[in-house]
C-alpha positions in Angstrom: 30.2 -4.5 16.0 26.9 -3.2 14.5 25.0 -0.6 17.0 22.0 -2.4 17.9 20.0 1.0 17.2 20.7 0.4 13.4 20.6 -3.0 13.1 16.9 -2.9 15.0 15.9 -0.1 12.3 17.5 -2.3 8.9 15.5 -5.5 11.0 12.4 -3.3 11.2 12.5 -1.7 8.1 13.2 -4.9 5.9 10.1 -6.9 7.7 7.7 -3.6 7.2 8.9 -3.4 3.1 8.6 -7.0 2.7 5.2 -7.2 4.8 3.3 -4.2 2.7 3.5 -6.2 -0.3 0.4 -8.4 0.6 -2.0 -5.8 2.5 -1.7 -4.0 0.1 -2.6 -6.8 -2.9 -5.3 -7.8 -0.4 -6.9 -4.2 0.4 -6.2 -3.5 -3.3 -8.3 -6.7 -4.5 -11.3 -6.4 -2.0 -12.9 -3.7 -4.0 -12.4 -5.8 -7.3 -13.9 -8.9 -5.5 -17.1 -7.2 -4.3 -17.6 -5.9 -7.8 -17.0 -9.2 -9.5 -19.0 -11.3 -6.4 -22.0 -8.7 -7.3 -22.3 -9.5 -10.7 -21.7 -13.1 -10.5 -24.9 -13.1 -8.1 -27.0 -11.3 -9.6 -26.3 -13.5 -13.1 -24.0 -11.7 -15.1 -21.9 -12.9 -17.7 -19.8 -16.4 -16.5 -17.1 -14.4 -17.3 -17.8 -12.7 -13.5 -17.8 -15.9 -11.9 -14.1 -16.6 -13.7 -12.8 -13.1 -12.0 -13.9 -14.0 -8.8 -12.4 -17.2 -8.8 -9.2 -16.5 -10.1 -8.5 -13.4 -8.2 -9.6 -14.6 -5.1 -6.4 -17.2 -4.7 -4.1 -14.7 -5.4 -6.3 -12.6 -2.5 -6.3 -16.0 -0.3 -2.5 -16.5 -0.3 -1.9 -12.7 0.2 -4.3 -12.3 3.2 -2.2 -15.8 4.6 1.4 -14.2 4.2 -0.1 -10.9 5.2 -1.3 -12.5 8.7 2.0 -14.2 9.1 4.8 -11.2 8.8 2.6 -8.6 10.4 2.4 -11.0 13.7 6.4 -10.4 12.9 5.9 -7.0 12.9 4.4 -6.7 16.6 6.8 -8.8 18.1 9.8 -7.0 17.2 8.0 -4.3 19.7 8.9 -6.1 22.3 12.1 -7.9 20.9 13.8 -4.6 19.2 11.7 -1.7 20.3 10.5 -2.9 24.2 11.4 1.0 25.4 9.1 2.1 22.9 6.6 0.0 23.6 6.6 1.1 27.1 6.8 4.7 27.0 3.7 4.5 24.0 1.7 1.1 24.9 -1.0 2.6 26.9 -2.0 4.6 23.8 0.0 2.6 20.5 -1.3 -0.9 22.1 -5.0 0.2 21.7 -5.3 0.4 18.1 -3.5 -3.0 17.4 -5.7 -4.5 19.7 -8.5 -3.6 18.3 -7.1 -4.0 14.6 -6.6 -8.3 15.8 -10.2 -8.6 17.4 -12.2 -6.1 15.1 -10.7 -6.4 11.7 -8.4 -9.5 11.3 -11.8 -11.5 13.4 -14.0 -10.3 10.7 -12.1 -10.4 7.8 -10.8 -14.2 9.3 -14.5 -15.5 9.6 -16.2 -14.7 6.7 -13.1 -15.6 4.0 -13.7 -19.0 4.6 -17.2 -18.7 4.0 -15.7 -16.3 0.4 -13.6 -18.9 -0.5 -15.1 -22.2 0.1 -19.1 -21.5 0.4 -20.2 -20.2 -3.1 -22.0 -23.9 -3.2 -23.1 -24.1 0.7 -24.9 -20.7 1.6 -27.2 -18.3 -0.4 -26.6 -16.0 -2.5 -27.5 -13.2 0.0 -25.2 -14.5 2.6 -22.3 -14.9 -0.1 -22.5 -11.3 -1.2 -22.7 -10.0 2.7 -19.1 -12.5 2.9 -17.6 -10.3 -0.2 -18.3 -7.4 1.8 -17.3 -8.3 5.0 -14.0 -10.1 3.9 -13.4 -6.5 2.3 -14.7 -4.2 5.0 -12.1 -6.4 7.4 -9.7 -5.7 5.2 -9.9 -1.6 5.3 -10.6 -1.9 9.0 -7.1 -3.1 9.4 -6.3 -0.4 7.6 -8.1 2.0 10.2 -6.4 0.8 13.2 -3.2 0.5 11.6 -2.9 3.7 10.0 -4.7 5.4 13.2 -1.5 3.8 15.4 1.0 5.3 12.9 -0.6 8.8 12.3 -0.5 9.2 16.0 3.4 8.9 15.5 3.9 11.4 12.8 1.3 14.1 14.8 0.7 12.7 18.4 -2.4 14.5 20.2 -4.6 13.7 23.1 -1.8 12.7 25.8 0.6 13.9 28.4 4.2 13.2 29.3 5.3 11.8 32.1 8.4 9.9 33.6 8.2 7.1 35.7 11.5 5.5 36.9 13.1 7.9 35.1 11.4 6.9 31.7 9.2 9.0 30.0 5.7 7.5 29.6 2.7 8.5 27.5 -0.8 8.8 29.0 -3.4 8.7 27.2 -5.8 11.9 28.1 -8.1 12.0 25.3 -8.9 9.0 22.8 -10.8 11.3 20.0 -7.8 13.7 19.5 -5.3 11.0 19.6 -7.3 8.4 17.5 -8.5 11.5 14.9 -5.6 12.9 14.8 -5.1 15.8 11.9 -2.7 13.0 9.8 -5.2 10.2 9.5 -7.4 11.1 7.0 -4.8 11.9 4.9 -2.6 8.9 5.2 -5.8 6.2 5.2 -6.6 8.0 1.7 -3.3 8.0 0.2 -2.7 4.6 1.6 -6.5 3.2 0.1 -6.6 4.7 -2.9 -2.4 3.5 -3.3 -3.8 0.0 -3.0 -6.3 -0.2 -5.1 -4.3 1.6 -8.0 -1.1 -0.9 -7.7 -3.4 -3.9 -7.9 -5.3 -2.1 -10.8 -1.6 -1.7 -12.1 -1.0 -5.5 -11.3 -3.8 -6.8 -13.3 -3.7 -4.8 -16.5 -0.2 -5.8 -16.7 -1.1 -9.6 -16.2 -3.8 -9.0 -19.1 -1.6 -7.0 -21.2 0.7 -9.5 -21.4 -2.0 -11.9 -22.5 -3.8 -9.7 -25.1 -0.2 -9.2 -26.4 0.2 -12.7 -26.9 -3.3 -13.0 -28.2 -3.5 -9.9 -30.8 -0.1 -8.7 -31.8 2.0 -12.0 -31.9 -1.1 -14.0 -32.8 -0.6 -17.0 -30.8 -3.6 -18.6 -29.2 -4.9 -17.8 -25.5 -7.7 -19.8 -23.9 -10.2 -17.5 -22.9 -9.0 -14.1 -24.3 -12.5 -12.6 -23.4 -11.7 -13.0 -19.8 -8.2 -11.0 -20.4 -9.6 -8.6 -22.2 -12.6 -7.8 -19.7 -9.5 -7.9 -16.9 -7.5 -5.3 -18.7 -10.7 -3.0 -19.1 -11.5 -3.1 -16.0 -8.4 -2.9 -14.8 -8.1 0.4 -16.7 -11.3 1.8 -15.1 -10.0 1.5 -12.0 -6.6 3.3 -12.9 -8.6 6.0 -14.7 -10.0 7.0 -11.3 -7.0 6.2 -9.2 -4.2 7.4 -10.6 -5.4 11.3 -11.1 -6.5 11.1 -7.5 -3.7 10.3 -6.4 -1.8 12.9 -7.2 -4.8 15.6 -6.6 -4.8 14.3 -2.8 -1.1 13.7 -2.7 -0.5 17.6 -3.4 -3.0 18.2 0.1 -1.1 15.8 1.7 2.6 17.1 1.2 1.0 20.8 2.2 -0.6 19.1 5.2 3.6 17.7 6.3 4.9 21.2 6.1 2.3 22.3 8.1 3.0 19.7 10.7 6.5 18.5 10.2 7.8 21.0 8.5 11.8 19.4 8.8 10.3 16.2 6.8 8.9 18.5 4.1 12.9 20.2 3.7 13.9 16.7 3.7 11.6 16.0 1.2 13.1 19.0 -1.1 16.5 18.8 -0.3 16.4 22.4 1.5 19.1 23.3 4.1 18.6 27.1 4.3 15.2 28.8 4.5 14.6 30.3 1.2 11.7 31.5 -1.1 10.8 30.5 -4.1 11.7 27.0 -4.3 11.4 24.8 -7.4 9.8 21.5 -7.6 11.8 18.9 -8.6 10.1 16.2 -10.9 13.1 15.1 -12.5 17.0 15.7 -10.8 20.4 14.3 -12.1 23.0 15.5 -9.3 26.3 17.0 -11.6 28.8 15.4 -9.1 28.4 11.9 -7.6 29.0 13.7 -3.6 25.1 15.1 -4.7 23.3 11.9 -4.7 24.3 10.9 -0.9 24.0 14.7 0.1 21.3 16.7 -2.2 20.8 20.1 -2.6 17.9 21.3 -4.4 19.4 24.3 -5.9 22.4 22.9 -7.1 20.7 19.9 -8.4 20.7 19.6 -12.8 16.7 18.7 -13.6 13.1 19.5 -14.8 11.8 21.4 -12.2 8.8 23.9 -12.2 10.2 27.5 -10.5 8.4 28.3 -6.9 6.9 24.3 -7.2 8.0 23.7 -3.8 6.9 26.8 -2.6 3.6 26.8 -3.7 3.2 22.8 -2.8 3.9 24.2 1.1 2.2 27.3 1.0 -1.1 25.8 -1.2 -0.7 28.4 -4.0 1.9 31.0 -3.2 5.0 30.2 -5.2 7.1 33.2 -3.6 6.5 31.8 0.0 9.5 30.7 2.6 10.2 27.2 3.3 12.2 26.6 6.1 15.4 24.6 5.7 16.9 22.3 7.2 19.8 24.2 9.3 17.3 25.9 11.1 15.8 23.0 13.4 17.6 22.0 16.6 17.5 18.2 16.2 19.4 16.6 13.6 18.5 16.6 10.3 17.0 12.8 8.5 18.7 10.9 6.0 18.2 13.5 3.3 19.3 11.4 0.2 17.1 8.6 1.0 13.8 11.0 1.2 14.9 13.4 -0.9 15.2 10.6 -3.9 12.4 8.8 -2.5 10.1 11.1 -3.2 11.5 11.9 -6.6 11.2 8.8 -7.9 7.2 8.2 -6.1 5.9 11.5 -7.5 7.4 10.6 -11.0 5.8 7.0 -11.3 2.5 8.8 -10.3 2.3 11.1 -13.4 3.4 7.8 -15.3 0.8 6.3 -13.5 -2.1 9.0 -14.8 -0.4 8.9 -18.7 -0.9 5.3 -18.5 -4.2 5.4 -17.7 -5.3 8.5 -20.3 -3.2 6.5 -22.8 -5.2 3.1 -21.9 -8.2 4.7 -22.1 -7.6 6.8 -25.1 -6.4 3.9 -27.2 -10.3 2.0 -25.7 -12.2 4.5 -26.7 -10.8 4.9 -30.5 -11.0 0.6 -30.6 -7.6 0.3 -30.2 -7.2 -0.9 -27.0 -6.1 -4.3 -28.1 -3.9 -3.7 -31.0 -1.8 -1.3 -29.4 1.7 -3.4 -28.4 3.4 -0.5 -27.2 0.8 0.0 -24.8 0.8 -3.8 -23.9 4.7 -3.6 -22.7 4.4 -0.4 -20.9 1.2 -2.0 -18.6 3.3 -5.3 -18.5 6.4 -2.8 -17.6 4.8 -1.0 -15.0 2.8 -3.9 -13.2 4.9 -4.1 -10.1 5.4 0.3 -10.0 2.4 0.7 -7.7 3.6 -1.0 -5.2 7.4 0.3 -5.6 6.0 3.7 -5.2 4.1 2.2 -2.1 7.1 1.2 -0.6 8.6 4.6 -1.7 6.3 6.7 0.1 6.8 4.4 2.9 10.2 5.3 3.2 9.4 8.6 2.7 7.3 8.8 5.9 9.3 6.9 8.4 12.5 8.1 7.4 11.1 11.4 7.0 10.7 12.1 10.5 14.0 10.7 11.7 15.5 10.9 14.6 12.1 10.9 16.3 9.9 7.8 16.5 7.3 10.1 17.9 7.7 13.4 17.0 9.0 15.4 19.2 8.2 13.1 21.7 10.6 10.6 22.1 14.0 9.6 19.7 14.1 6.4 17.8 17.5 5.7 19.5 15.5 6.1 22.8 13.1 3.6 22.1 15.6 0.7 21.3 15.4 -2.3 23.5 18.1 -1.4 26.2 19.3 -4.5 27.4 19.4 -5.8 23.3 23.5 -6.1 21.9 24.9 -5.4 18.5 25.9 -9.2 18.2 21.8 -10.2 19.5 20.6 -7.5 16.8 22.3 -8.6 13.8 22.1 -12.0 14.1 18.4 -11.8 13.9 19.0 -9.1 10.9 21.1 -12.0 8.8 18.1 -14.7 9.9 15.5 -12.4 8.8 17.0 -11.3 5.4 17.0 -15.1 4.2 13.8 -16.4 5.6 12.0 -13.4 3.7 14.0 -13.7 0.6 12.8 -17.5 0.7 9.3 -16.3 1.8 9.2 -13.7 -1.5 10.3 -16.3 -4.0 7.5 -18.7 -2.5 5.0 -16.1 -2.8 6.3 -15.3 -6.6 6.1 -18.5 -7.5 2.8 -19.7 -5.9 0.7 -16.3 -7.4 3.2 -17.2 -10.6 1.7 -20.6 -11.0 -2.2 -18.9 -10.5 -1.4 -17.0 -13.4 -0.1 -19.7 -15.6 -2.7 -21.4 -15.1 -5.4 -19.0 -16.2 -9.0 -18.8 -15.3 -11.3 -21.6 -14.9 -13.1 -22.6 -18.2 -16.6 -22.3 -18.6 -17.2 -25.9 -18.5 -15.6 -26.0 -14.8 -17.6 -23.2 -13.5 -20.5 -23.8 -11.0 -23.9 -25.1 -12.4 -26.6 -22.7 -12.7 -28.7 -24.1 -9.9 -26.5 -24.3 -7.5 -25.4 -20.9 -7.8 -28.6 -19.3 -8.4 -31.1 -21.0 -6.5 -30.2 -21.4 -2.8 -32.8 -20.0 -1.8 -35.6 -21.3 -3.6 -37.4 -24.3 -3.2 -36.4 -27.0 -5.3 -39.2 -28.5 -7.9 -39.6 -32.3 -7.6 -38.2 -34.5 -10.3 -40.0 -35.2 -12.6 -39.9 -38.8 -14.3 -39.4 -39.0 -18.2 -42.6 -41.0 -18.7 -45.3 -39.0 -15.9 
C-alpha cells in the first residue's frame, strides 16, 4: 500500500497545480480591468467598455473556481497535514486568517458591485469597485505568499515541544511576517501573473487577427482584437524583461538562504567553482534525466553562469554541492529540469515580446502570421512556467516543510492510512480533471462568443451621467 506521506504530497501537490491556474488569471486580469474600467469612465473609445465586459467573465468565473479549490487547499491541513498544522498554526494560521477576512471580504463585496452595477452606482463609485476588486485580489496575494515565505526562511519564533511535539511560537510578528523571502516571491509571483494573462490574451487576439488578415476570413469586431493584442503586447514588453532581471536577484537571494535548493536547482553534488549555467541540457544517457549532473550534462550553457548567478557577479566562486549537506538531498531531476524548462520560456517570453513590438512599430504587427502562431503557441506558457517555478520552490526545499525546522514526513497527519490517503488521491484526480474541462469549456464558450457589439453596449446616459441631475423632458410641441 501507498505511504500516506506520498500520497498526502501527490493529493497536495495536484490540488495546489490545479488551484494556481485561476489566482493567477484573476491577479493577472485585475490590472487590465482597472485600466480598461478607467477609460471606459472617463469616455474613451466603446471599444473600452467591450474590454471590460468581456474580460471581466473570464475574471468572474476564475475568481469563483479560485474561491472553491483554495477552501480545498486549507482543509487538507487538517485532513493530510494536521501535525503540521499544529506545530505551525499559532504563526501559519495568522496570515490565512487574515487573507479570508481582509482580502477575499474585500475583493467578495465590491465584484458584485464590478460585475453587475455599471447601470446602478456612479461612475466614481464604479471605478473605486475596479480598484478594490483588484487590490483584494493582490492582498490575497500578501497573506498568501507572507504564510509560504515564512516556510522557505522562517524568522521571528522559537521552538518548543509540548507532549513531545515540537511547536512554533510566535515571538516576533515583523520578522516572521517580513521575512527576507517575501519581497522577492510576491514580485516574482505579481509580475508572473500579470505576464501569463498578457500571454493569454495576445494569443486569444492573435488567433483572431490571423483569421482576420492573413487567411482573410471575416471577424466581427477586429478593432477590438487588434486593440487586445496591442495591449496585450504592452504589458509583455514590461513584464517579460522584468522577469528575468528580478528572477536573477531572486535565485542569488536562494543560495544565500537555502543554499541545498540552489544545488538542486543546478544539478551540483560536489562543491565546485566555476559552474556553468545551463539554459539548454540534453542528458547523453537516459540514467541522466532521473539523476542529473551538471557537468556531465550535453547543452548550451554559459561557463561560470551558475557561479556568478550565486555569487552576483563572480563566475570563479564555489557553490556548494549537494553531498555536503547532512539532510537528504530533494528530488534533483524534478527541480533540476524544472528550472530548465522555466528559465527557457522566460527568454522566449522577452523575444516574443521584442518581436511583437518590433513587427508594431514597422506596421507589421498585423500581417505577420508567423508571429500570430507563436502568440497563439505560447498562450498557455505563462502559466506552465508558473506552475514550473512552483515546483521548483516546494520541491526545492524537500525534505523540510519548514526549513530546518520541521520534515515534511513529520508534519503528515499521524493517525491518516495509506488506503485513507489514496482513496482521496483517486477522488481528487477526477473531480479536478472534470472541474478543468468545465473551466475550459465555460472561458472556451466567452471566447467564441466575442465581445459585445456596439449596439449592445450601455447607453451613453446611463453610463455617463449618474451623477448629474437629469434635465426634464421635454415635449415635441413646447
Amino acid at each position: 500500500m501507498i505511504d500516506p506521506v506520498i500520497a498526502s504530497r501527490l493529493q497536495f501537490a495536484l490540488t495546489t497545480i490545479v488551484h494556481i491556474i485561476f489566482p493567477v488569471m484573476s491577479m493577472g486580469l485585475a490590472p487590465f480591468l482597472i485600466y480598461f474600467t478607467w477609460r471606459d469612465v472617463r469616455g474613451g473609445a466603446p471599444v473600452y467598455e467591450q474590454l471590460r465586459r468581456f474580460w471581466t467573465k473570464i475574471f468572474a468565473i476564475s475568481f469563483v473556481v479560485g474561491t472553491v479549490t483554495g477552501i480545498v487547499l486549507e482543509f487538507e491541513f487538517g485532513t493530510n497535514f494536521a501535525a503540521f498544522s499544529t506545530a505551525a498554526g499559532e504563526l501559519f494560521g495568522g496570515p490565512l486568517a487574515v487573507e479570508g477576512m481582509m482580502a477575499f471580504m474585500l475583493e467578495a463585496t465590491f465584484l458584485g458591485i464590478f460585475v453587475f452595477g455599471r447601470e446602478r452606482v456612479s461612475d466614481r463609485l464604479y471605478l473605486v469597485s475596479s480598484v478594490a476588486v483588484g487590490l483584494g485580489t493582490w492582498l490575497s496575494a500578501v497573506w498568501i505568499l507572507i504564510a509560504n515565505s515564512w516556510m522557505q526562511t522562517p524568522r521571528g519564533y522559537e521552538l518548543a515541544t509540548e507532549n513531545g511535539q515540537p511547536i512554533v511560537h510566535l515571538t516576533d510578528p515583523i520578522a516572521a511576517y517580513l521575512n527576507p523571502r517575501f519581497p522577492y516571491m510576491f514580485v516574482h509571483m505579481q509580475n508572473a501573473a500579470v505576464e501569463s494573462v498578457a500571454l493569454f490574451m495576445a494569443g486569444v487576439a492573435a488567433y483572431y487577427v490571423y483569421r482576420h488578415h492573413i487567411w482573410e476570413y471575416p471577424v466581427g469586431n477586429i478593432a477590438f482584437w487588434e486593440t487586445t493584442l496591442k495591449i496585450a503586447l504592452v504589458a509583455l514588453l514590461i513584464t517579460a524583461p522584468l522577469q528575468v532581471l528580478q528572477g536573477d536577484l531572486y535565485a542569488r537571494h536562494v543560495y544565500e538562504t537555502q543554499p541545498q535548493k540552489f544545488a538542486a536547482m543546478e544539478a551540483v553534488w560536489d562543491t565546485e567553482a566555476y559552474v556553468p549555467e545551463y539554459i539548454f541540457a540534453i542528458p547523453t544517457d537516459l540514467s541522466q534525466l532521473t539523476d542529473p549532473r551538471a557537468k556531465e550534462l550535453f547543452g548550451i550553457g554559459i561557463p561560470g553562469g551558475a557561479s556568478w548567478l550565486a555569487s552576483g557577479g563572480d563566475p570563479t566562486a564555489e557553490i556548494r554541492g549537494l553531498n555536503s549537506f547532512e539532510s537528504s538531498a530533494p528530488p534533483v531531476a524534478i527541480v533540476f529540469w524544472s528550472f530548465r524548462a522555466m528559465v527557457g520560456m522566460g527568454f522566449w517570453f522577452i523575444l516574443l515580446a521584442f518581436w511583437g513590438g518590433y513587427r508594431w512599430l514597422t506596421g507589421e504587427l498585423f500581417e505577420d502570421g508567423l508571429l500570430h502562431k507563436a502568440l497563439m503557441a505560447s498562450s498557455l506558457l505563462g502559466i506552465v512556467a508558473v506552475e514550473l517555478g512552483w515546483v521548483v520552490t516546494e520541491v526545492g526545499r524537500q525534505p523540510w516543510v519548514i526549513q530546518g525546522v520541521l520534515k515534511t514526513s513529520a508534519g503528515v497527519s499521524p493517525g491518516l492510512t495509506g488506503t485513507e490517503a489514496l482513496t482521496t488521491l483517486l477522488g481528487f484526480v477526477g473531480v479536478y480533471t472534470m472541474l478543468l474541462a468545465l473551466y475550459a469549456y465555460v472561458v472556451a464558450r466567452i471566447i467564441r462568443g466575442g465581445p459585445p457589439g456596439e449596439d449592445d453596449l450601455d447607453s451613453v446616459p446611463d453610463r455617463r451621467n449618474h451623477d448629474e441631475t437629469p434635465a426634464p423632458e421635454v415635449a415635441g410641441d413646447d
